[in-house]
N, C-alpha and C positions, 0 to 999 in steps of 0.2 A: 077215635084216633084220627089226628089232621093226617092229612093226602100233599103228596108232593108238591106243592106249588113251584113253579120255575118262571120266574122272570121271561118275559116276552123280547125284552133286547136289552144292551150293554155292551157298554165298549171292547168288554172283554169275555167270550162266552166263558172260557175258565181260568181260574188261576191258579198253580198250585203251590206249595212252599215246602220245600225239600234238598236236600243235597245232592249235585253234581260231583258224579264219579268218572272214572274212566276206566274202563275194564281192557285188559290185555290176553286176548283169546290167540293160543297156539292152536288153535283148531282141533283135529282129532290126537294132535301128536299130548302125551301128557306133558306137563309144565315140567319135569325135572328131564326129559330129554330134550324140550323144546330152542331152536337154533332164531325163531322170529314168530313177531308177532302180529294180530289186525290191532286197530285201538277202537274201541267203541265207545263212545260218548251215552251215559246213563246217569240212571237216579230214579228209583222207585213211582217218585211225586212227578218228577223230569218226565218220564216214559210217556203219561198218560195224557201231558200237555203237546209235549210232540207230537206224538200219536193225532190228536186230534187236529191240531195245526197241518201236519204234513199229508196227510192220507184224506181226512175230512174236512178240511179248508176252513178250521173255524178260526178264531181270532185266541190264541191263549198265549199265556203269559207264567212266567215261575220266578216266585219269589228265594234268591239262595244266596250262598257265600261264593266270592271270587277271588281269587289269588291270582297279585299283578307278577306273576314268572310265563313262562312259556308253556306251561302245560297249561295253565289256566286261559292263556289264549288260545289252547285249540281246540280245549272245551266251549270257549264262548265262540269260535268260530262254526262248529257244527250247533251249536244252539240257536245261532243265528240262522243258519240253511234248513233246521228245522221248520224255523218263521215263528220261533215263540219270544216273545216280548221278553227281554231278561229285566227285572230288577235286584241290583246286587246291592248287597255291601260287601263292601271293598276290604280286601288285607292285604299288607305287602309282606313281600318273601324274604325272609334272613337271606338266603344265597346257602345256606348250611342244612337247617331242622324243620325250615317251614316258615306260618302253617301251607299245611298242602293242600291238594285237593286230592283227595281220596283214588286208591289204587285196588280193584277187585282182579284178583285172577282165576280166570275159569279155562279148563281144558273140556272140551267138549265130549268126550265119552264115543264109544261108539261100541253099537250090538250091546254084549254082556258088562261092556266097562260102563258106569256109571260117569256122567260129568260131574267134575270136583270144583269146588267154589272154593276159596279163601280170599282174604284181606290186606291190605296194608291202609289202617286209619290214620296211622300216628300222627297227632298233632294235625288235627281235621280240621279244616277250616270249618264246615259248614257243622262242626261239634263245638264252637264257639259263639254261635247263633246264637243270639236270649232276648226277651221281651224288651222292646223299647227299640231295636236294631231295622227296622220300617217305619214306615209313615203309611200308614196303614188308611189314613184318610184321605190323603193323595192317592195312595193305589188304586182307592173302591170308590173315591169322587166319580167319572165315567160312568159308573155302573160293571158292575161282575155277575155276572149270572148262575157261577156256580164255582165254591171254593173245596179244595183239593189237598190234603197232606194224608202221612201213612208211617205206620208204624216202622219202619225203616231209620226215619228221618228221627221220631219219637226216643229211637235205642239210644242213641247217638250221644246224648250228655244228660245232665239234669237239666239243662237248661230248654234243648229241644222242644220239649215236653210244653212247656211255659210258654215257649214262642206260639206252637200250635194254640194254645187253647187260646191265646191273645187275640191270635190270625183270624181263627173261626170265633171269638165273640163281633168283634169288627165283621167280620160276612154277615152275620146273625144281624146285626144293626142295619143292615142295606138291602136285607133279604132275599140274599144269595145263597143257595142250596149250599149244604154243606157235607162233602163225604170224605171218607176216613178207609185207605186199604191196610187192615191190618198188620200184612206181609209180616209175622212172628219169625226172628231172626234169634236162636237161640242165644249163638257164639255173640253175638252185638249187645244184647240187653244181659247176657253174664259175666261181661268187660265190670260193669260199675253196679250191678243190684239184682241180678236174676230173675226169677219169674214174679215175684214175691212185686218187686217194683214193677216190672212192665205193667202189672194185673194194676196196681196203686194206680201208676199215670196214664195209662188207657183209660182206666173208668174215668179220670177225670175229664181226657179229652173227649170220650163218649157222648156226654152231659150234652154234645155241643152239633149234634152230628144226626143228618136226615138218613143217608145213605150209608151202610156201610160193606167194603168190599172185606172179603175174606173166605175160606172153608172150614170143615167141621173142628180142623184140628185148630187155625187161627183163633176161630171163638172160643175154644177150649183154653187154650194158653193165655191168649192175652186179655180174655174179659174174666179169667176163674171161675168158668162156665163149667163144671164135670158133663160129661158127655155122656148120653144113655146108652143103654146095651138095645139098641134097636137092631133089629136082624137086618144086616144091609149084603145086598145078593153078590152086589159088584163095589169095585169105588164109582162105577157112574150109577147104583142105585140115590138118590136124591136125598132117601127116608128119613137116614141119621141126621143128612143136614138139615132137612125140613123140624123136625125134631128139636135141635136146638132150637129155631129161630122162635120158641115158644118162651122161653128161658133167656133170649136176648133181648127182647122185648115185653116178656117180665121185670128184666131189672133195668135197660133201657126205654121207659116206655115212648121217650122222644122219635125211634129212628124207626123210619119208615118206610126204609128198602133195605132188604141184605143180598146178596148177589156172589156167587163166587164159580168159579169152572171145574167139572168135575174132569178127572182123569186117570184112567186107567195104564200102565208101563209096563207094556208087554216085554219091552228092551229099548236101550238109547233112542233110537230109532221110530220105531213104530210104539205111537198110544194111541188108546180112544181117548174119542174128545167128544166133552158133552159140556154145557153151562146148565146155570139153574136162577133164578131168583125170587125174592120174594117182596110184593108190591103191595104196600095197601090193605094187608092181610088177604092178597090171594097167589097162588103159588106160578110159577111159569118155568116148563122146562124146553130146553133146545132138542133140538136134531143129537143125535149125533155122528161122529163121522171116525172113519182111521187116517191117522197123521202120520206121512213120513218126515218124520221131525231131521232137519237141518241142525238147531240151533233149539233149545226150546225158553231161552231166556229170554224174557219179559213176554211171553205168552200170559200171565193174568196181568198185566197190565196192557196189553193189547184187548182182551175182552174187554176189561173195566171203559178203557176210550169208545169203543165200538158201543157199547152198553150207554155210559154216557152220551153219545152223542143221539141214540136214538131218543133217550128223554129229552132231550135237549131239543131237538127238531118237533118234538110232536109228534113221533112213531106211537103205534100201542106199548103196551108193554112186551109183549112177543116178538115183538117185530124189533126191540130194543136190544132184549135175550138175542137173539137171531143173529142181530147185525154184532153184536160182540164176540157171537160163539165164529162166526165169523171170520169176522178180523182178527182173532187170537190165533184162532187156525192156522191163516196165511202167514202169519206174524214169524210161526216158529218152521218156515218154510225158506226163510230166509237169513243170513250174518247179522248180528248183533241185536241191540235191548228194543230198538223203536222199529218202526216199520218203514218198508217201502212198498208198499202194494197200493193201488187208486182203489178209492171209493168204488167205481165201477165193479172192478174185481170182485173187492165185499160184497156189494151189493146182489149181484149176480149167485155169489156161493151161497148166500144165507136165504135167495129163493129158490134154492136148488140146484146149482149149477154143475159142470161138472167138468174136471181139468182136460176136456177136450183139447186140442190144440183150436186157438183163433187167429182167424185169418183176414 
């Protein structure tokens, strides 16, 4: 089995190519009493560029759809204060139906209530994405060090699907790492073809793919991986997921990392929080810790950046695990999908640190 190779430098450490949403969080009140909103600037593939740009100072970039109205400018303005490179293609707006840029609404939950997620896709711009819509030897002229899309972006049309795998042959050609966060969205991929399909165009995009982010239930759904009956103690026992990774790399034998956070949901509020991953065929698990959860969305995409970024720098692999278990931590300690916490912070929590007051 070949071993992670990662490019030593490039004009761009990541890039990823996914859809720009904007989420409208009423905070703890639910969305059918709710009187106002935060707006938060997200995207599955988005999260994990920012992330690394804004918290860990590296150079990244996201390939997506933009729509010339006024929402679309105040998504490309926080994408800009992110500090991550946009390359767009461009749609203009009827003034009436679109296309738009995508609308998630989440109400945060608290104690016993669960947070509720729904949608408004209609007529998505970045669901009109299809192969040929980049220049994809412009993009990765420079150098890329590691290319980035996820199942999210995947659900999104027939065409999604097509663009990734196009995206990640071009990274293949310049030998830029290439990873894949499953993120399995039921309600999204049973819009146009159900599990039947996602399981079709994952494996295709698979074929193409080093690293891949997900948990026991992601590989179960989206790669039509049946899951074993292994005795597992907790959700932060490891076992079941390790378990798989034998079976995804049976039928994937290309990918050479899988990585995902485990978590336990005592209430809204408070979970355990643990990561795991698997490198090179040998296994690594985190610390882990209790979270007083704020906010817990984009917590695995906060891992996956902190994870990335320690292969990226030349951490061990523990030290990768660590610095993700980490930054996903802090991640869900704060409003909205990306982070604001300094590297510092991370770095400090993942050798142990502890939310003393600093002075």
């Amino acid at each position: 089995m070949s071993e992670l190779k990662i490019k030593k430098d490039g004009a761009l450490d990541l890039l990823s190519l996914g859809a720009l949403v904007h989420r409208l969080d009423p905070g703890i009140i639910p969305f059918r009493k709710a009187h106002e909103c935060q707006i938060h600037v997200s995207g599955g593939e988005f999260n994990v560029a920012a992330n690394l740009s804004d918290c860990f100072g590296m150079n990244t970039a996201i390939a997506t759809a933009m729509v010339d109205y006024p929402i679309g400018d105040m998504i490309n303005e926080r994408v800009r204060a992110m500090g991550v490179k946009p390359f767009y293609k461009k749609f203009k707006h009827n003034g009436v139906n679109g296309p738009n840029m995508a609308t998630v609404y989440s109400d945060r939950g608290q104690g016993v209530r669960p947070p509720v997620v729904f949608y408004n896709r209609s007529n998505e711009a970045g669901a009109l994405l299809k192969p040929g819509d980049f220049n994809w030897d412009a993009i990765f002229a420079d150098g890329v060090r590691w290319f980035h899309s996820g199942g999210i972006f995947a659900s999104l049309s027939e065409t999604t699907g097509e663009l990734i795998v196009e995206g990640m042959k071009a990274a293949k050609k310049t030998g830029a790492i290439v990873s894949f966060d499953l993120n399995f969205r039921a309600k999204l991929w049973n819009i146009w073809g159900g599990e039947k399909k996602a399981v079709e165009t994952i494996a295709r995009i698979v074929e193409n793919v080093d690293v891949l982010v997900g948990n026991e239930e992601d590989l179960q759904k989206g790669l039509g991986i049946p899951g074993q009956d292994v005795e597992s103690k907790s959700k932060l026992d490891p076992s079941a997921f390790f378990a798989m990774i034998d079976k995804v790399v049976k039928k994937h034998p290309n990918v050479k990392a899988v990585a995902t956070t485990l978590r336990e949901v005592h209430s809204t509020n408070h979970h355990t929080w643990g990561a795991v991953a698997w490198i090179d065929g040998k296994t690594y698990v985190s610390p882990t810790c209790e979270l007083a959860v704020l906010d817990r969305v984009g917590g695995g995409d906060g891992y996956a950046a902190g994870f990335f970024y320690g292969l990226l720098t030349g951490e061990t692999p523990e030290e990768a695990v660590k610095l993700g278990w980490a930054h996903g931590a802090m991640l869900t300690t704060t409003p909205g999908d990306t982070t604001m916490v300094t590297a510092e912070q991370v770095k400090a929590f993942a050798k142990g640190g502890s939310a003393r007051i600093q002075r």
